[in-house]
C-alpha angles and dihedrals in degrees: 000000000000091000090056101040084057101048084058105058088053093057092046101045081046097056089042086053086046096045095047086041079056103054096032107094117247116256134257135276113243105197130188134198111221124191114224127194110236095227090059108030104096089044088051094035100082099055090043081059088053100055086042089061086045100049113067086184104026121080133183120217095196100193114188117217141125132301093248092052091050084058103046090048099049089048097047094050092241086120135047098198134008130171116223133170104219140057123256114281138232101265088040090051087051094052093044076060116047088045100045100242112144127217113286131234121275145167129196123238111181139357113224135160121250096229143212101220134179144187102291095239092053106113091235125114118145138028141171126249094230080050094058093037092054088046096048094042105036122063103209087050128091148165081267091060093073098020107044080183099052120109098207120128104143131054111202125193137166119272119312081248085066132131085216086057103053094050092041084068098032097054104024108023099029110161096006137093124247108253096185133087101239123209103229120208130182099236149354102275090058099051090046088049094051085043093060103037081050128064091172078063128098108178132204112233151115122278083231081069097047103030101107090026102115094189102054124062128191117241109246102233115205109205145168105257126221087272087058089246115136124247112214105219108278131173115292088240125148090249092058080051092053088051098043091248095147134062098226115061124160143160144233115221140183111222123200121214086215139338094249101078100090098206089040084064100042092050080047086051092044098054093039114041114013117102103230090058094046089045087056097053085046086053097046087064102261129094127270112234099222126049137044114306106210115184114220113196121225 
């Protein structure tokens, strides 16, 4: 009798908790506008998908746009969080500065090369960073200069607004000027396509961008380490990143305008720390910023 008396009460006190579920009104949708920076958004768009399918009452936004946009937004308080892949720059430090705003807050979510990639069928395949940097750098010198055999006569890259941009002249030009003429394009799709309907081109990306493209290949870079030893040209794999085997490492980041906006900080904590984001970018062929990287050999 005890048993059933019991059983009773639960299924009342259920259907009360399913009745008052009924008649309350759902709640609200909180959504947030995130900046994303256009070399990284479709790498970043299918875990923000997947918070999305988590979250009943939190919503992402994901807007594509330049580097330099993520940033102006993001200084001017017209965004709560973008995600950028790049560090502030000069200019932007100075006006931090000069106007008293401190640096915001900021996690990493994944490490990638910016890469030096070609038409999969251009008899190119390694290169050494003093090389780049004199091509790039020199203007009587070209990738024929060092490769009487090689076609390429173009170098392509995303907008000058670019995220690409601004680390192709933080990590390979530093303190120099550009000497070449550059190809622009608004957006990634358009650099890999001209890549691959021209063998003359060498384009400027990440190898997020390049990874499961079979007709485009990265250009292995030998290169002088921080120790001053020298590292013969490997694949640009996400391996040869996690040891420090390649010359051009950065890093995508989600910045915070501050730490106060609740979903801001959860869709910080998704892409950074849960474990079915960081597994994607694993997946995608670069290396997730947080948890223990273990290398397996073949």
């Amino acid at each position: 009798m005890k048993k059933i008396f019991l059983f009773v009460i639960l299924s009342l006190i259920l259907l009360s908790a399913c009745n008052n579920s009924n008649n309350q009104p759902s709640q609200p949708e909180t959504v947030l506008k995130v900046y994303c920076d256009n070399g990284f958004y479709d790498a970043v768009k299918v875990p923000s998908d997947e918070f999305d399918s988590l979250n009943i009452t939190l919503k992402i936004d994901l807007t594509s746009t330049t580097a330099f946009d993520c940033m102006a937004k993001l200084l001017s308080g017209d965004a709560k969080a973008v995600i950028l892949s790049r560090e502030y720059s000069s200019s932007e430090d100075s006006l931090m500065q000069k106007y008293k705003v401190g640096e915001h807050p900021r996690e990493p979510i994944a490490h990638d090369a910016l890469t030096f990639y070609t038409n999969v069928d251009v008899q190119l395949d390694t290169i050494t960073d003093k090389q780049l940097h004199e091509i790039f750098t020199n203007p009587k010198v070209n990738f024929n200069t060092y490769y009487s055999k090689s076609p390429i006569t173009t170098i392509v890259c995303n907008s000058h607004l670019s995220s690409e941009y601004f680390n192709l002249k933080k990590y390979l030009i530093k303190d120099k000027q550009i000497a070449k003429k550059l190809l622009f394009f608004n957006g990634v799709d358009s650099v890999k396509n001209y890549v691959k309907s021209n063998k003359n081109a060498v384009g400027i990306g990440y190898l997020s961008q390049i990874k499961r493209e079979p007709n485009l290949k990265p250009i292995q870079v030998s290169f002088i380490d921080s120790t001053g030893k020298y590292q013969y040209p490997r694949s640009v794999h996400q391996a040869n990143i996690v040891r420090g085997f390649y010359p051009y490492i950065i890093t995508h980041y989600i910045y915070l305008l501050d730490k106060q906006t609740d979903v801001a900080m959860a869709y910080s904590r998704f892409l950074t720390k849960n474990g079915k984001a960081q597994t994607y970018f694993n997946k995608i062929g670069i290396v997730p910023a947080f948890g223990k990287i273990r290398l397996i050999a073949d």
